[in-house]
Residue frames relative to the residue before (quaternion, step in Angstrom):
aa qw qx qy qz dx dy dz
X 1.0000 0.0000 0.0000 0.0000 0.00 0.00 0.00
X 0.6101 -0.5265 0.4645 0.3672 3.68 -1.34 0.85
X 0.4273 -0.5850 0.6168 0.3078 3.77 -1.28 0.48
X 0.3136 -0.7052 0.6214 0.1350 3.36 -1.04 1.34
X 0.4268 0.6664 -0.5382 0.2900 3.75 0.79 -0.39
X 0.1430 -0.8246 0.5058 0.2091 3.67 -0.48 0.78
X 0.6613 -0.6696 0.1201 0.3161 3.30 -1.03 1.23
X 0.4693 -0.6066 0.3541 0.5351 3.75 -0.79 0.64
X 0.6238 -0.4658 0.4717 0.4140 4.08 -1.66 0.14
X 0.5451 -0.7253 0.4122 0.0833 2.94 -1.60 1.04
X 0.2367 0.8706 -0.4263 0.0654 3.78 0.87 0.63
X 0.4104 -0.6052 0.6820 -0.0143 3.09 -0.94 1.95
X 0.4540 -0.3847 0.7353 0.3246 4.09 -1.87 0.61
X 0.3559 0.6166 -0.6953 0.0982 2.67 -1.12 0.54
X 0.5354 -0.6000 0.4961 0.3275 4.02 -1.37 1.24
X 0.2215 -0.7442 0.6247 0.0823 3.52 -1.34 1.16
X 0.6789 -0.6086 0.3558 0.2052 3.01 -1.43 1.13
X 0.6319 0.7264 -0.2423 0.1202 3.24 0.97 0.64
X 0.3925 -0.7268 0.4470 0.3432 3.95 -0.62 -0.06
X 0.8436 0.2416 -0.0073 0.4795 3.39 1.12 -0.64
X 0.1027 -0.7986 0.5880 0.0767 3.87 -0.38 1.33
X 0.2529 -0.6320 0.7193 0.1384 4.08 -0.90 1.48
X 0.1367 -0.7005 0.6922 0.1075 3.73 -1.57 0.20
X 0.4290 -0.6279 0.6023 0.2427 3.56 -0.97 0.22
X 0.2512 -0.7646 0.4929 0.3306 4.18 0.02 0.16
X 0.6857 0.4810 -0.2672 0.4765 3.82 0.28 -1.17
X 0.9202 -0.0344 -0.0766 0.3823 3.69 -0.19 1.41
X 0.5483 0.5250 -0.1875 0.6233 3.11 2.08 -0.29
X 0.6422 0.3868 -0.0676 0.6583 4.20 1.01 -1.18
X 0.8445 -0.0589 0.1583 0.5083 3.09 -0.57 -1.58
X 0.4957 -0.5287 0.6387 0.2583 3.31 -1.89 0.28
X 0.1152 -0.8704 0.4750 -0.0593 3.60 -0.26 1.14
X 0.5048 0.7827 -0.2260 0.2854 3.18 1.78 -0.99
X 0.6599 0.4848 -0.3592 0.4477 3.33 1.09 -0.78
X 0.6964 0.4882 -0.2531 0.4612 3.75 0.74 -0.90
X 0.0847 0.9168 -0.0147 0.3901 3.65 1.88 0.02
X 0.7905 0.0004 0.3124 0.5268 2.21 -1.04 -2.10
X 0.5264 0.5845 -0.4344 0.4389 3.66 1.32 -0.34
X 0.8412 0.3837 -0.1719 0.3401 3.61 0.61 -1.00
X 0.2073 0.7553 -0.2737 0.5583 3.09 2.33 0.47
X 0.8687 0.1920 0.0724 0.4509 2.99 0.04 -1.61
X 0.3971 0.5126 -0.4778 0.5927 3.41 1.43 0.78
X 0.7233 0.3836 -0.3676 0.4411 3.68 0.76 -0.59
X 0.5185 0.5728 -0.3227 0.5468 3.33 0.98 -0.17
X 0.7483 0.4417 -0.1939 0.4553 3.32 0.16 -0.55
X 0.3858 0.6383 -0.2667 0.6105 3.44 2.02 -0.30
X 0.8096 0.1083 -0.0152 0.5768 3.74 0.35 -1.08
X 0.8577 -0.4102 0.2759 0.1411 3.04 0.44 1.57
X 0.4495 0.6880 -0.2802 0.4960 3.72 1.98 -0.12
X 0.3376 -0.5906 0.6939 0.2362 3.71 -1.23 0.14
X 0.6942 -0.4955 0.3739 0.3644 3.23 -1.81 0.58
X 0.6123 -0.4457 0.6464 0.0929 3.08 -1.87 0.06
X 0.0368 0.7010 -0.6346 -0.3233 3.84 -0.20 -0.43
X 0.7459 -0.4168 0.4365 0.2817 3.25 -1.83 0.55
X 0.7406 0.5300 -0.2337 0.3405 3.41 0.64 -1.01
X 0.6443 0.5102 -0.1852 0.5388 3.03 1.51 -0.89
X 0.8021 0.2766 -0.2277 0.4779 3.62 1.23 -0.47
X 0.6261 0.4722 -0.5351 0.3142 3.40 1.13 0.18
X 0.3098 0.6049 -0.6089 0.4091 4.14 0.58 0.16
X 0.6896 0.2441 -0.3466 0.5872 4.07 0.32 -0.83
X 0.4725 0.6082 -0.6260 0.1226 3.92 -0.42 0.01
X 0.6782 0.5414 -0.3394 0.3630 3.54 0.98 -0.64
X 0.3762 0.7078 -0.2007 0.5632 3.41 2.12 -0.11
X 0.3147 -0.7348 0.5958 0.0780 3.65 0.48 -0.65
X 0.7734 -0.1932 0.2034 0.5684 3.41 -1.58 0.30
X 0.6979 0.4438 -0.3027 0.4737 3.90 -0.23 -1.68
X 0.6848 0.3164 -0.4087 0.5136 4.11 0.17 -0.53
X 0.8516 0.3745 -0.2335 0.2828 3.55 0.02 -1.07
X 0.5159 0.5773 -0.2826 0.5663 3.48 1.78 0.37
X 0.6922 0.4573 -0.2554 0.4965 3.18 1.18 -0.61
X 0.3689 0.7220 -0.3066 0.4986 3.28 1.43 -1.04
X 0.8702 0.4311 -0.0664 0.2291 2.85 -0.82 -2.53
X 0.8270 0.2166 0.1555 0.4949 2.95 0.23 -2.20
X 0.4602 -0.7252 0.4256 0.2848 4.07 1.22 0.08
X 0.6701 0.5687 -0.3107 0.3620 3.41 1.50 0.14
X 0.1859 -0.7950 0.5747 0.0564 4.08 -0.18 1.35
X 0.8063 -0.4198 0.2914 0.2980 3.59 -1.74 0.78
X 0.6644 0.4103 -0.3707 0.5029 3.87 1.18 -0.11
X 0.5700 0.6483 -0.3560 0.3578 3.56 1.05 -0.08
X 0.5666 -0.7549 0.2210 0.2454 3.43 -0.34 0.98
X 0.4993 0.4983 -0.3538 0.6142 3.55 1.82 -0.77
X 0.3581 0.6951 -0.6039 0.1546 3.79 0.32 -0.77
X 0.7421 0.3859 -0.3010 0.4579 3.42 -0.33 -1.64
X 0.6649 0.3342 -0.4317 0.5098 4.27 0.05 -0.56
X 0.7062 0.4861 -0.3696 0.3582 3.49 0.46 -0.50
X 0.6289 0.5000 -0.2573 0.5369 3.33 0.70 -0.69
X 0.7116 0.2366 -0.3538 0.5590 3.99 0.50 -0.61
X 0.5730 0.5360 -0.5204 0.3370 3.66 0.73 0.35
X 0.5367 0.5540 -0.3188 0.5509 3.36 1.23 -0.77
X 0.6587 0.4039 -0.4341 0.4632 3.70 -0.27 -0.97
X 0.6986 0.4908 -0.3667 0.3696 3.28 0.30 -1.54
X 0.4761 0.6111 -0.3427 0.5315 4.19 0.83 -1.14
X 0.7871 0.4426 -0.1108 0.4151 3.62 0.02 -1.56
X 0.5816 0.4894 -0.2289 0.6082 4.09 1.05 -0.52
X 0.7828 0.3465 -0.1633 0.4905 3.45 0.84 -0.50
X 0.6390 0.0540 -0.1288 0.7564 3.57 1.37 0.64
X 0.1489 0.7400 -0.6366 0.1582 3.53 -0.36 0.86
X 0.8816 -0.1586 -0.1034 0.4324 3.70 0.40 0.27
X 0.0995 -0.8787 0.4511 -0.1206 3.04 0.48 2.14
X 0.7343 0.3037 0.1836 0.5787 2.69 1.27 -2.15
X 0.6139 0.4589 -0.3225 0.5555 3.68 1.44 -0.34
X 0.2160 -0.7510 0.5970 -0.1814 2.88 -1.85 1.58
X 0.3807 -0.6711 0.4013 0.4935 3.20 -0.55 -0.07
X 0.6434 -0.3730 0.4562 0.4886 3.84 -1.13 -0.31
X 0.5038 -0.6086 0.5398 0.2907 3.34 -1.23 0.62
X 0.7778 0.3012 -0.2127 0.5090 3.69 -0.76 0.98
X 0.5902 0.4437 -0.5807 0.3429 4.10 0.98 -0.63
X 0.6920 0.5204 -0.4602 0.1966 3.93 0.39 -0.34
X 0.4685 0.5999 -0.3808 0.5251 3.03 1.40 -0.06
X 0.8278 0.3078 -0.3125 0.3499 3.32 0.37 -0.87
X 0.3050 0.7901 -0.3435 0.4059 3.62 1.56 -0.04
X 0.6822 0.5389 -0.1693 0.4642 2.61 0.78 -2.36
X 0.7500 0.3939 -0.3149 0.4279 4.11 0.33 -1.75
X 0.6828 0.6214 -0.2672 0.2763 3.70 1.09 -0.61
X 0.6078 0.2513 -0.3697 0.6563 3.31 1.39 -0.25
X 0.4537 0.5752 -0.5736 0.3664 4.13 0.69 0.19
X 0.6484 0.3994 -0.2610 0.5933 3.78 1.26 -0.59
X 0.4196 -0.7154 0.5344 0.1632 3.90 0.98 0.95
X 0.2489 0.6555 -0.5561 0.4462 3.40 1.27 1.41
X 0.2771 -0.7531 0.5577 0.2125 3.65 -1.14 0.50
X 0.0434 -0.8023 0.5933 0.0487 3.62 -0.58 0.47
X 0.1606 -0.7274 0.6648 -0.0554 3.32 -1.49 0.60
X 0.4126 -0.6533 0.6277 0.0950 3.53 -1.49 0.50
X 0.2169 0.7589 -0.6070 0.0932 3.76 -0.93 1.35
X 0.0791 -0.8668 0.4853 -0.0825 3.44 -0.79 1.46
X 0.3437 -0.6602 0.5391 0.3942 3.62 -0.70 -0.05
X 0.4768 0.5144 -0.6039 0.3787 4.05 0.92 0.00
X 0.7454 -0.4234 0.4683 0.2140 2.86 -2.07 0.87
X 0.4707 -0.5819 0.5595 0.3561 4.13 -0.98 1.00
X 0.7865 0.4248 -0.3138 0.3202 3.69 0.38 -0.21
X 0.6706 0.3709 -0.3185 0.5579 2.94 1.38 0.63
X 0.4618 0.6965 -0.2839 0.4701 3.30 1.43 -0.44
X 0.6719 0.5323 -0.1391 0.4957 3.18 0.26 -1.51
X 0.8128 0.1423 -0.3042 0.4759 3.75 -0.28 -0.54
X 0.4770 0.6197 -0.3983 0.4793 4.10 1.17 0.04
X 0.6909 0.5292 -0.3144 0.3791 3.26 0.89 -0.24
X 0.6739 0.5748 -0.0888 0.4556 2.56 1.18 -1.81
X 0.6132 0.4009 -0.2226 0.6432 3.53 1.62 -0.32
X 0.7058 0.3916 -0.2868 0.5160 3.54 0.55 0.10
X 0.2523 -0.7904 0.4521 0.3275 3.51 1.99 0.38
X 0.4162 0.6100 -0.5505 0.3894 3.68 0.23 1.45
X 0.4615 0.6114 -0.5810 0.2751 3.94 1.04 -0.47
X 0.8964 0.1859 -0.1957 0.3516 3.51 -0.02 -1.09
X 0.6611 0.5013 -0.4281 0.3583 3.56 0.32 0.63
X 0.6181 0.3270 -0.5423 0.4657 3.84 1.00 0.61
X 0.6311 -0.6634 0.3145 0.2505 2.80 -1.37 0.91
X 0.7277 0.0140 -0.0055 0.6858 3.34 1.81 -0.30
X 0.6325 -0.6425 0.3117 -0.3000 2.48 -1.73 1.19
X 0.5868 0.7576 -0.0402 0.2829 3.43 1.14 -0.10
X 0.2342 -0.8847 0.3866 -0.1138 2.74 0.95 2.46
X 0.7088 -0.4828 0.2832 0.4293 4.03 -1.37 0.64
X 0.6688 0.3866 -0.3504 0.5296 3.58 0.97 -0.50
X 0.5315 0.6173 -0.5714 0.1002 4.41 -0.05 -0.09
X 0.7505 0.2437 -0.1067 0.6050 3.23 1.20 -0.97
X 0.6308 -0.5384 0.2782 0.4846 3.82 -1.42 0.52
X 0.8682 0.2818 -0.0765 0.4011 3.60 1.07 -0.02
X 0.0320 -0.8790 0.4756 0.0125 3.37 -1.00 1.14
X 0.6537 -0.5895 0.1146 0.4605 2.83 -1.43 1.44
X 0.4904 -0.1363 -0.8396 -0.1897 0.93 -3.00 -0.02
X 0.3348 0.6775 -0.5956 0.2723 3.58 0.89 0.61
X 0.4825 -0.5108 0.5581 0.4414 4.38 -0.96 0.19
X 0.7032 0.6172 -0.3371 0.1045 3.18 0.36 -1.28
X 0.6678 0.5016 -0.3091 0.4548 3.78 1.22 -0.27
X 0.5714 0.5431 -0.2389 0.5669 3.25 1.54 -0.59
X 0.6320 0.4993 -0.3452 0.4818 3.73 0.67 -0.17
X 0.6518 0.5846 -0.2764 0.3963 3.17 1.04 -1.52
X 0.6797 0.6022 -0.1766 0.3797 3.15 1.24 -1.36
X 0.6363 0.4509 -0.2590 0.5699 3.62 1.18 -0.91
X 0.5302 0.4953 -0.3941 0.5642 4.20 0.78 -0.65
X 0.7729 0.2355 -0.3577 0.4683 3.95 0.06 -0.71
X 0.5923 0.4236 -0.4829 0.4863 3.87 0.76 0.20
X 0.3449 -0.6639 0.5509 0.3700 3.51 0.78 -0.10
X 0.4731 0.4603 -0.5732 0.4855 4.27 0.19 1.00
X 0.4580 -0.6160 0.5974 0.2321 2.70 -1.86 1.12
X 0.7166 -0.5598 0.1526 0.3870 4.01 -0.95 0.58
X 0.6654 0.5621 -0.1695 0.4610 2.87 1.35 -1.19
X 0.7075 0.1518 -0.3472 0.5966 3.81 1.04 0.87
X 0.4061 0.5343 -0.5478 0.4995 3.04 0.84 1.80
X 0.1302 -0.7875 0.5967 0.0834 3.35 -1.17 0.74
X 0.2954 -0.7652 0.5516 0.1511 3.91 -0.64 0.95
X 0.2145 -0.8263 0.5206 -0.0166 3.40 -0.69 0.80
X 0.4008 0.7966 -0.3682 0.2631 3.75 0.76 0.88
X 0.6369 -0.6444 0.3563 0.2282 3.49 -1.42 0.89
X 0.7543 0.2955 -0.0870 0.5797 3.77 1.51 -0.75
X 0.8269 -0.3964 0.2594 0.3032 3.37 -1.44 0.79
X 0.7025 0.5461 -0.1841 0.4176 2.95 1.06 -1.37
X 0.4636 0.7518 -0.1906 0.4284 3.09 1.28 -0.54
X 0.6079 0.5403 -0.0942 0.5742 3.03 0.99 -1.91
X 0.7924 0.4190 -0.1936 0.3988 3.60 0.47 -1.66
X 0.7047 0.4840 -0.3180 0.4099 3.44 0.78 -0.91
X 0.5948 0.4674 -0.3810 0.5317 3.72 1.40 -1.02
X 0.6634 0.4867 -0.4795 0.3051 4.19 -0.01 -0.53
X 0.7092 0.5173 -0.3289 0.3483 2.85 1.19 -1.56
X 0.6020 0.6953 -0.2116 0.3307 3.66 1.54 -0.32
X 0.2586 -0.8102 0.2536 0.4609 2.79 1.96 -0.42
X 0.3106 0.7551 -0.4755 0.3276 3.67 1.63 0.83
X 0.3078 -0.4854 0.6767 0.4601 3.89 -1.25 -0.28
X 0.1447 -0.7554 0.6261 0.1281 2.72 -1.71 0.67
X 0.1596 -0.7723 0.5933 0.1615 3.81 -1.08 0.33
X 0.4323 -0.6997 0.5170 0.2369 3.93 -1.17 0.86
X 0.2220 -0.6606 0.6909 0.1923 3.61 -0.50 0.63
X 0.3028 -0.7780 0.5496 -0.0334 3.60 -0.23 1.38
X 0.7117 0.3964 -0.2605 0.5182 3.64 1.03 -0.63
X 0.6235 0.5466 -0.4747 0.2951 3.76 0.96 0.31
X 0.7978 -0.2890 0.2200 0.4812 3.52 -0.82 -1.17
X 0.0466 0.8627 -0.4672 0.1876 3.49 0.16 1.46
X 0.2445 -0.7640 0.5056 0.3177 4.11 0.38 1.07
X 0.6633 -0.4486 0.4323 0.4147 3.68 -1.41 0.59
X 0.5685 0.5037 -0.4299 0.4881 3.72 0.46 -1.13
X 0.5179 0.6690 -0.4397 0.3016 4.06 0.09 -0.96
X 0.1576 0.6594 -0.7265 -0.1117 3.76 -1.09 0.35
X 0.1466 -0.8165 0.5443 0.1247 3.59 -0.06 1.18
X 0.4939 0.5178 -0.5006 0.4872 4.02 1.34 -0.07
X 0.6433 0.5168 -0.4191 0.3787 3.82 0.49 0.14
X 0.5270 0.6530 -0.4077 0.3600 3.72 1.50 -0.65
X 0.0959 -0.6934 0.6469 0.3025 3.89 -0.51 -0.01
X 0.1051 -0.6087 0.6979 -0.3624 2.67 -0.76 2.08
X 0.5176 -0.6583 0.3982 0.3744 3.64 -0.63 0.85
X 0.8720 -0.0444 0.0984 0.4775 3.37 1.03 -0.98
X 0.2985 -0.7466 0.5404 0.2480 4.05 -0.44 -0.30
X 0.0529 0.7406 -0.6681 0.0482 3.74 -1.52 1.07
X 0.6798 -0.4135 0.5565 0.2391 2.99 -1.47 1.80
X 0.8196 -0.1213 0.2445 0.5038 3.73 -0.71 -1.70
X 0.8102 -0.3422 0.3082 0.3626 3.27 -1.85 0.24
X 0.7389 0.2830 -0.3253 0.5178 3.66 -0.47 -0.98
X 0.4472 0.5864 -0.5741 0.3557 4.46 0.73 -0.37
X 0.3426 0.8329 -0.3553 0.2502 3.74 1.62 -0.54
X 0.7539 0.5446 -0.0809 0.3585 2.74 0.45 -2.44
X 0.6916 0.3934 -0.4689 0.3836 3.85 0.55 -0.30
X 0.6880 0.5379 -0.3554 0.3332 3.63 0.77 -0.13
X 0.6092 0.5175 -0.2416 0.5502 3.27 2.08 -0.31
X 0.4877 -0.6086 0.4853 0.3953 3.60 -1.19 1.30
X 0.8551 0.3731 -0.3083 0.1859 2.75 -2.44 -0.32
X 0.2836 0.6812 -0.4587 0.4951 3.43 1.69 0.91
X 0.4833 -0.7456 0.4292 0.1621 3.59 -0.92 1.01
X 0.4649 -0.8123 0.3487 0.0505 3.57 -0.50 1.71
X 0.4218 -0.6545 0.4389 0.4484 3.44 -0.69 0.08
């Protein structure tokens, strides 16, 4: 019998129509996972538990507490320890936010070529402004995107539109010559429903189960600067 699997989408480089590139930060910017899975396995280690490797918990990092509890410790949002667990972790995580976290190799470069193309860029996440905020500011990002917009600015967060919208109104672009740039589905979902293009940062925090060549996403990138062909004002043959 014929394979019913229907074929993956066809995505050609090709330069988007845009003025303005949003990014997700956790697996998309920086590599957060190590500091993570570090503050994971500090709760664990609270009750008497053995590590975790990293490897095994940084696929859930783009997941937050709910991924890296579930991951780590086997324990999801109907479970009854959850809530202590979950303000233990944050609480673990606030107290070492950017030991082991870096940025990706290459986004300063590509930062650097992105405002050289008088493109505006900006930074939307579902982490909490109260951790955000000083992670930047340590990652010497606070004052140079033009926006901002952390899981707690608006009454919703993605795959909600609503942070992605916010985000394009304080760049002063309309959505549709914005492009989102994120590591998870939601991503995908929250930037279409926005009426943004959207691209998968393939090299962030994707679980094995994941088939991220199935998202309709405009397009897919290996690493950061793989960015720059899809963004105007890049020099032609």
């Amino acid at each position: 019998m014929p394979d019913a699997t229907p074929p993956l989408p066809v995505r050609v480089v090709r330069t988007l129509a845009v003025d303005a590139v949003l990014f997700d930060l956790d697996g998309t910017l920086a590599d957060t996972a190590p500091d993570l899975a570090a503050a994971l396995n500090r709760v664990r280690r609270a009750r008497g538990l053995g590590p975790v490797p990293e490897s095994r918990l940084r696929p859930s990092a783009s997941h937050g507490a709910r991924g890296l509890l579930g991951t780590g410790m086997g324990v999801l949002p109907e479970h009854p320890e959850y809530p202590t667990l979950r303000e233990a972790f944050l609480a673990e995580y606030e107290a070492a936010l950017c030991v082991g976290t870096t940025l990706f190799a290459d986004v300063e470069a590509l930062l650097d070529a992105i405002e050289a193309r008088s493109l505006k860029w900006g930074i939307v996440t579902n982490k909490a402004t109260r951790y955000t905020t000083p992670l930047l500011d340590l990652l010497g990002l606070g004052g140079r995107a033009g926006a901002v917009v952390c899981g707690d600015t608006t009454p919703h967060a993605k795959p909600h539109p609503a942070p992605l919208l916010a985000a394009a109104e304080r760049l002063g672009i309309v959505p549709g010559r914005c492009v989102y740039v994120g590591d998870a589905e939601r991503d995908v979902t929250a930037g279409i429903a926005a009426g943004m293009h959207t691209i998968v940062a393939r090299y962030g925090y994707i679980e094995p189960h994941e088939a991220p060549e199935t998202w309709p996403a405009d397009g897919l990138i290996d690493d950061p600067r793989a960015l720059l062909a899809w963004l105007p004002g890049g020099r032609r043959a």
